[in-house]
GUVO-693152 format. One record per residue: residue number from 1; x, y, z of N, C-alpha, C in turn. Coordinates in steps of 0.1 Angstrom, whole numbers, plus 5000, padded with zeros to 4 digits. Layout:
BEGIN
num,n.u,n.v,n.w,ca.u,ca.v,ca.w,c.u,c.v,c.w
NUM,X,Y,Z,X,Y,Z,X,Y,Z
...
***
This chain:
BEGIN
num,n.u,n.v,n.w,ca.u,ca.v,ca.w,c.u,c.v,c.w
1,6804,0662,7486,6794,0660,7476,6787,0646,7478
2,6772,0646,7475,6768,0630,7477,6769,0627,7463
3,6757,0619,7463,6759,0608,7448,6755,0613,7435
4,6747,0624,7439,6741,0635,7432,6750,0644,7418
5,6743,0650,7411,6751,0654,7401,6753,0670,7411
6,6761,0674,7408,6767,0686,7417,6762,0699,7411
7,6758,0706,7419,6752,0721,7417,6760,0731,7405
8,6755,0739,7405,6760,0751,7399,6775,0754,7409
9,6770,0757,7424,6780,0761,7426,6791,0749,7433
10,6790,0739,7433,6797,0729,7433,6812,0731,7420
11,6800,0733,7412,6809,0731,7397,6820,0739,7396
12,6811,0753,7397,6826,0766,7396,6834,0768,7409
13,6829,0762,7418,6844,0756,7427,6852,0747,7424
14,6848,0739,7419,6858,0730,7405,6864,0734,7398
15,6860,0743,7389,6861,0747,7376,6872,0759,7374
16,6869,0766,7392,6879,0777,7395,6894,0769,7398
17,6895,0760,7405,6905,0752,7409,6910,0747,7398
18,6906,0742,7385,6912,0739,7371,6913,0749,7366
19,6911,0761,7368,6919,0768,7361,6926,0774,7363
20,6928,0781,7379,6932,0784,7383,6950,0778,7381
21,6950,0765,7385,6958,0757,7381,6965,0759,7372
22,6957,0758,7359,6963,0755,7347,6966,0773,7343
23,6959,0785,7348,6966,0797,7344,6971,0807,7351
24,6965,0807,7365,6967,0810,7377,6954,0821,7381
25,6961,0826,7386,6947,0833,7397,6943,0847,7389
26,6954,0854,7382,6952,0865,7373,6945,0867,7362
27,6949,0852,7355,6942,0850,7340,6929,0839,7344
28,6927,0841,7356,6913,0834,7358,6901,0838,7360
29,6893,0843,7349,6884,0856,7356,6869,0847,7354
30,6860,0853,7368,6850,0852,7367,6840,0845,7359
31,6838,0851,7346,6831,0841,7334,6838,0833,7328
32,6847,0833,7329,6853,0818,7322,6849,0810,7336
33,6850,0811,7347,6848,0801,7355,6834,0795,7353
34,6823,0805,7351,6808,0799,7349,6807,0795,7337
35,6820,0797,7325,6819,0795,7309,6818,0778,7315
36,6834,0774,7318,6841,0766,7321,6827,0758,7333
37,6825,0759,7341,6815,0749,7352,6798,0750,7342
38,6797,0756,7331,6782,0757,7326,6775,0757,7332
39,6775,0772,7337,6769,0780,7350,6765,0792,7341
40,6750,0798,7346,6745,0809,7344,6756,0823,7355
41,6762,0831,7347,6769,0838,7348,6766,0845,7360
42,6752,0852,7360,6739,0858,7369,6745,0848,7384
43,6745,0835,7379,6748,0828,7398,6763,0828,7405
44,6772,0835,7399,6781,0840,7403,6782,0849,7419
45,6775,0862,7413,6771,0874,7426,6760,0864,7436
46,6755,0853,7432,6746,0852,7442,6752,0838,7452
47,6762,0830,7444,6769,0818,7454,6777,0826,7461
48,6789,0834,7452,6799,0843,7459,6796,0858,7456
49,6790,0860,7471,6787,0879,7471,6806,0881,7477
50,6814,0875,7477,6823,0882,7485,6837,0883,7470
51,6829,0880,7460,6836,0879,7449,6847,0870,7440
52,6852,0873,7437,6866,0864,7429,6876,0860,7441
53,6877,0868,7452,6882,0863,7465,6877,0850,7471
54,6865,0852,7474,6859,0842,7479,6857,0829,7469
55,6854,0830,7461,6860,0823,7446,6871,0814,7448
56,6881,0825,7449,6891,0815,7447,6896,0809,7460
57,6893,0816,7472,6896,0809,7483,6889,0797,7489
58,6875,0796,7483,6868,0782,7481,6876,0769,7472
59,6883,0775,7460,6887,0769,7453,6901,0760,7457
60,6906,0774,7466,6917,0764,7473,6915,0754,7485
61,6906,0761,7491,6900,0749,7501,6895,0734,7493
62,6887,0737,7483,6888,0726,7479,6900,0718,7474
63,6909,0723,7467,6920,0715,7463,6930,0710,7475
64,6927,0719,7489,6934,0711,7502,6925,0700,7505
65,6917,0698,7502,6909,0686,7511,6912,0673,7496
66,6909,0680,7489,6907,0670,7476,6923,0662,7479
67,6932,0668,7477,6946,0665,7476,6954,0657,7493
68,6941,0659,7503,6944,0652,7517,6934,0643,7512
69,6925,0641,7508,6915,0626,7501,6924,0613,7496
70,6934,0623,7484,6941,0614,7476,6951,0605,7483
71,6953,0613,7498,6965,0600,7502,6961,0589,7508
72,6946,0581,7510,6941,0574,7513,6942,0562,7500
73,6938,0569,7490,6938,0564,7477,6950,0559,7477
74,6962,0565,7474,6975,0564,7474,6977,0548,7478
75,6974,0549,7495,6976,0539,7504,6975,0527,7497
76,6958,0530,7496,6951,0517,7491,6955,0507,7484
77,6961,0518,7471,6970,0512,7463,6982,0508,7459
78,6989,0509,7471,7007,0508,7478,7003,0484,7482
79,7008,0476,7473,7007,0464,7484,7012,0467,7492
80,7025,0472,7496,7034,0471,7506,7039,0484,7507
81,7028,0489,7519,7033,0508,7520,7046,0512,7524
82,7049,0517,7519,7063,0522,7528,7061,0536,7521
83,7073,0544,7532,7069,0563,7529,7076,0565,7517
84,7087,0560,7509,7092,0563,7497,7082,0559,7486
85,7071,0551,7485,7063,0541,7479,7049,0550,7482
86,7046,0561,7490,7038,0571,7491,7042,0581,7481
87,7052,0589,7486,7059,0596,7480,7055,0593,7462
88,7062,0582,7460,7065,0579,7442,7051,0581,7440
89,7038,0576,7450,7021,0578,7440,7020,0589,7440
90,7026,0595,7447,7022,0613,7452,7028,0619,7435
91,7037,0613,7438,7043,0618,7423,7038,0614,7408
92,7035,0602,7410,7028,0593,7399,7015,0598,7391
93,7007,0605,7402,6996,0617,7400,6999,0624,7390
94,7012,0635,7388,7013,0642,7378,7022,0633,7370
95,7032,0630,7371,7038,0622,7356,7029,0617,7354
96,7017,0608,7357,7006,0600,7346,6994,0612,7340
97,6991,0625,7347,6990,0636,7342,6996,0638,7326
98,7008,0641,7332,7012,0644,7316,7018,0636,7311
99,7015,0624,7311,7017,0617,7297,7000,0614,7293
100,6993,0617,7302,6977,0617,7294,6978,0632,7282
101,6978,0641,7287,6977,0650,7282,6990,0658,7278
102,7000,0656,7280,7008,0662,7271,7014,0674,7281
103,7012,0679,7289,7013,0688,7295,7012,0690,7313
104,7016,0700,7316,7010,0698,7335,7009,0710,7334
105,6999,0709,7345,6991,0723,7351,6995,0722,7363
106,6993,0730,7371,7004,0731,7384,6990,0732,7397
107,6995,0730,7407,6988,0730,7416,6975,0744,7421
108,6967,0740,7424,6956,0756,7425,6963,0762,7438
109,6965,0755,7451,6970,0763,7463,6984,0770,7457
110,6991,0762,7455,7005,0771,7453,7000,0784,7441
111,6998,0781,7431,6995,0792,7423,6985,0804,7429
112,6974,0801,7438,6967,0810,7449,6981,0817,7454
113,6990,0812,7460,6995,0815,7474,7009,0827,7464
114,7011,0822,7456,7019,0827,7445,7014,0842,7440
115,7001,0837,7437,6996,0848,7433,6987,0859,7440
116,6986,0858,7454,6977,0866,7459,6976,0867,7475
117,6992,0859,7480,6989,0858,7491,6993,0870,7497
118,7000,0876,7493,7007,0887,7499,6999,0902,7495
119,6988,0902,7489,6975,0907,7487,6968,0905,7499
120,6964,0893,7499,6949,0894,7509,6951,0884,7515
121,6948,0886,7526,6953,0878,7541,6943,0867,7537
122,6931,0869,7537,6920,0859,7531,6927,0848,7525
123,6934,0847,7511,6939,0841,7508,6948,0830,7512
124,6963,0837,7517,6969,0837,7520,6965,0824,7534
125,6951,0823,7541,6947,0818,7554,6945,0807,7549
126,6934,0811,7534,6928,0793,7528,6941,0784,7523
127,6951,0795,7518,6962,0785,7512,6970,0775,7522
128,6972,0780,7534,6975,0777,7549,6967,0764,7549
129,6958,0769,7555,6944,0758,7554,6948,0747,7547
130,6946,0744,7532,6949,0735,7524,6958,0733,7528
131,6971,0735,7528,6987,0728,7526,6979,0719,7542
132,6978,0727,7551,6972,0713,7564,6963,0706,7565
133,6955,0705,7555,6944,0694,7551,6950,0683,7539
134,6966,0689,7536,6970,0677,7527,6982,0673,7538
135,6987,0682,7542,7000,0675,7552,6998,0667,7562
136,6981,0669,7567,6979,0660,7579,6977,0645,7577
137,6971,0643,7565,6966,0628,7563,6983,0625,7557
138,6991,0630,7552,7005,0623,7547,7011,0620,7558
139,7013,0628,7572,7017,0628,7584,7009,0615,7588
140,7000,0613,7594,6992,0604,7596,6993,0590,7588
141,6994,0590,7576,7003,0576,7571,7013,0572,7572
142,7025,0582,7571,7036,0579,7576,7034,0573,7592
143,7033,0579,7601,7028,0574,7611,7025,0561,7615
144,7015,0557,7603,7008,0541,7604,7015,0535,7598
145,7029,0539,7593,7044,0527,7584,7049,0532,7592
146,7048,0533,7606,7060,0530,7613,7068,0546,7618
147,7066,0556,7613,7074,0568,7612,7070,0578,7625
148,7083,0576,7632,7079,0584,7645,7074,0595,7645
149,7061,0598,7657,7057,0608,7652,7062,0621,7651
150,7076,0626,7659,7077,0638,7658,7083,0643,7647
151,7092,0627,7639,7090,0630,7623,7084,0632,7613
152,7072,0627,7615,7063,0628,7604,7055,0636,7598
153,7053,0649,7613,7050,0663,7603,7057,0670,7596
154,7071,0667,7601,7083,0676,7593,7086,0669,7578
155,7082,0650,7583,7091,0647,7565,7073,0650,7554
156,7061,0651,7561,7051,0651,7558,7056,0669,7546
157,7053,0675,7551,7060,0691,7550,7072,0684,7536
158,7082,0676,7542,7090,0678,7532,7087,0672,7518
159,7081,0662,7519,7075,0660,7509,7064,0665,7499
160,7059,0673,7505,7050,0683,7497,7059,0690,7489
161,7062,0699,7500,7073,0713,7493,7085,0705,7480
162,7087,0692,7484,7096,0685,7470,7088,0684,7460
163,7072,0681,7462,7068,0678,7449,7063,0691,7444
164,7058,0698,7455,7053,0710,7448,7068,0720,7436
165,7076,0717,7446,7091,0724,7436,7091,0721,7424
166,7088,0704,7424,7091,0693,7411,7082,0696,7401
167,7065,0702,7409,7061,0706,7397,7058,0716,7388
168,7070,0729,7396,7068,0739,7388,7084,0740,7381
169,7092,0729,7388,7103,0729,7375,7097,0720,7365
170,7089,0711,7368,7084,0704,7355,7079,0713,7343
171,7067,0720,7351,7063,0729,7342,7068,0739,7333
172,7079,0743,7336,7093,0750,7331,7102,0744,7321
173,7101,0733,7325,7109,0725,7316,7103,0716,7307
174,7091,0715,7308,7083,0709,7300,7077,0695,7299
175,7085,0690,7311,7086,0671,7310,7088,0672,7323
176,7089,0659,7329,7088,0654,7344,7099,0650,7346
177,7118,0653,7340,7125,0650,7346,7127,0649,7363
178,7123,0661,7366,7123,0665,7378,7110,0662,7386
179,7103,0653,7386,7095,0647,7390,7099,0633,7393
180,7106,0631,7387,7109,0611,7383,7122,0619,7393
181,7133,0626,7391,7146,0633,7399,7138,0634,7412
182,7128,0633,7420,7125,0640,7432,7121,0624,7441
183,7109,0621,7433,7108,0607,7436,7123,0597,7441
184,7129,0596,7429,7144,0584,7433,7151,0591,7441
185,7152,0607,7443,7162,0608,7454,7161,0608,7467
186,7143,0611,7470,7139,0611,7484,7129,0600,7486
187,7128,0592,7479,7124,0579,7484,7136,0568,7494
188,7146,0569,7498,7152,0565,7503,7155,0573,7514
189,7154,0585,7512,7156,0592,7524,7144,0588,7535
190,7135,0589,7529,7119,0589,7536,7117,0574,7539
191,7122,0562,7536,7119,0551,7539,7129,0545,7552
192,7141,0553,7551,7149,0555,7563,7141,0558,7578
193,7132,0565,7577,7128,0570,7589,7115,0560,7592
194,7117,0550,7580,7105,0537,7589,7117,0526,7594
195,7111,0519,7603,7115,0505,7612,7118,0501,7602
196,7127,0492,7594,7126,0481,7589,7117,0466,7592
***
């Protein structure tokens, strides 16, 4: 997007990914997504002729690139990066989540891939997609702290799939024990595999 205030259909590719999120792919229908982005309903069939599919597989693409954006940010804001000290911001995202709001909403790819991958290959391809437009830049930083590369796509990988776990026991449980639990146990694991 430029500097610009974002389209109609900008919006409900946004709008689909929040809620998606927050209810999943089932209880996400169509007009709430144009209620939700304050979109003329009518521009639905005309951004996405390929439907709620296409919908939502835009939606996950967006949340892989958005979520491969955030680990630059991450970086920026590490003084002293190290891969456990990635990890904890990676994590820091949702625990400062819910203590803003009280609650967590869970990821739009996993909830996609949860809910529809084994339905429509379509899906199932964009969720793919995403998880590698967020594993590549985490790979890629670890890399630049030192983390050899033939480790860094695997601990890249493992660190997703921990936080993604962390955040659907969070959401289960109601609080971020298991968020703050995921962080302190594999932050040491993961800072092992840089040089000192």
């Amino acid at each position: 997007m430029t500097g610009t205030e974002p389209g109609p259909r900008e919006r409900m590719v946004f709008s689909a990914a929040q809620l998606i999120r927050r209810d999943g792919v089932g209880a996400t229908g169509m007009r709430e997504v144009a209620a939700h982005a304050d979109a003329p309903r009518g521009s639905l069939q005309h951004y996405f002729p390929g439907g709620k599919e296409q919908l939502v597989n835009e939606a996950v693409a967006w949340a892989g690139r958005y979520a491969g954006r955030r680990v630059a940010r991450f970086m920026a804001g590490l003084a002293e990066p190290t891969p456990g000290g990635l990890f904890a911001a990676m994590v820091r995202q949702w625990t400062d989540e819910y203590e803003t709001a009280g609650s967590l909403s869970g990821c739009p790819v996993a909830a996609a891939t949860v809910d529809c991958a084994s339905a429509h290959a379509s899906t199932r391809e964009a969720a793919a997609a995403a998880f590698t437009a967020w594993r590549a830049p985490v790979a890629e930083a670890l890399t630049g702290m030192g983390v050899p590369a033939e480790r860094a796509g695997p601990l890249a990988t493992l660190m997703i799939s921990s936080l993604e776990g962390a955040i659907i026991m969070a959401r289960a449980e109601g609080g971020v024990r298991p968020l703050e639990t995921v962080a302190r146990e594999l932050g040491p694991l993961l800072d092992a595999a840089a040089p000192h």
